[in-house]
C-alpha angles and dihedrals in degrees: 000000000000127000127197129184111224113247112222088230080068109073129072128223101300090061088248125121102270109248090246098058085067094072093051081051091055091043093040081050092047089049091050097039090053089052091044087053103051089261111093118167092240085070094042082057099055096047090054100251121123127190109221123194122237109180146333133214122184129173102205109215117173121007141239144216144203111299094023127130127235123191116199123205110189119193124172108243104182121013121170093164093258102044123050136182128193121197119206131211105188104188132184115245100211104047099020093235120149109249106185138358120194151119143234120216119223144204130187119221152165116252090268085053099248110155104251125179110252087214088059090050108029125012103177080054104046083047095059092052095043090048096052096051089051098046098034095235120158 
């Protein structure tokens, strides 16, 4: 689970997290979840694969403001190889209340952004993400 202090830069003028940092928090969590996988970007990078995103959908539920604590649990909810897609449950310390659900969808490709399959280019890889979708690890 991650976990992320807000910054008071963060909030707007009602003294509550701006809806656009969140996505910086989900991609900050993912970062983090890959490295603490055995997968970091950086790794990614150097193999020629990038993770573009495709989309991102969040339902923001409760609020939160500057010095809060925001934990972050990550599961894959949907993996073909080439596809991926990544829910979020952003979750306030303090209260417990849930913050933020939501999901980023994923695509693997070359560096001319061309779809390739993980399992092609990587199959240690491929067989992390397919085996966290089977079994419903995060």
């Amino acid at each position: 689970m991650f976990e992320r202090k807000i910054n008071y830069y963060e909030t707007d003028r009602m003294g509550v997290v701006h809806h656009s940092n969140y996505i910086r928090y989900l991609e900050e969590a993912r970062c983090k979840w890959l490295e603490e996988m055995q997968m970091p970007f950086s790794q990614f990078e150097e193999e020629g694969i990038t993770i573009p995103v495709l989309g991102v959908n969040c339902t923001y539920q409760h609020h939160v403001t500057f010095d809060d604590v925001v934990q972050i649990q990550i599961s894959v909810k949907e993996y073909t190889g080439v596809r991926m897609t990544v829910g979020y449950v952003v979750t306030d310390k303090k209260t417990g209340k849930t913050v933020l659900t939501g999901e980023t969808k994923h695509c693997f490709t070359n560096r001319e952004l061309k779809p390739i399959h993980l399992k092609k280019y990587n199959p240690a890889f491929h067989e992390k993400f397919a085996s966290l979708l089977v079994e419903g690890e995060n």
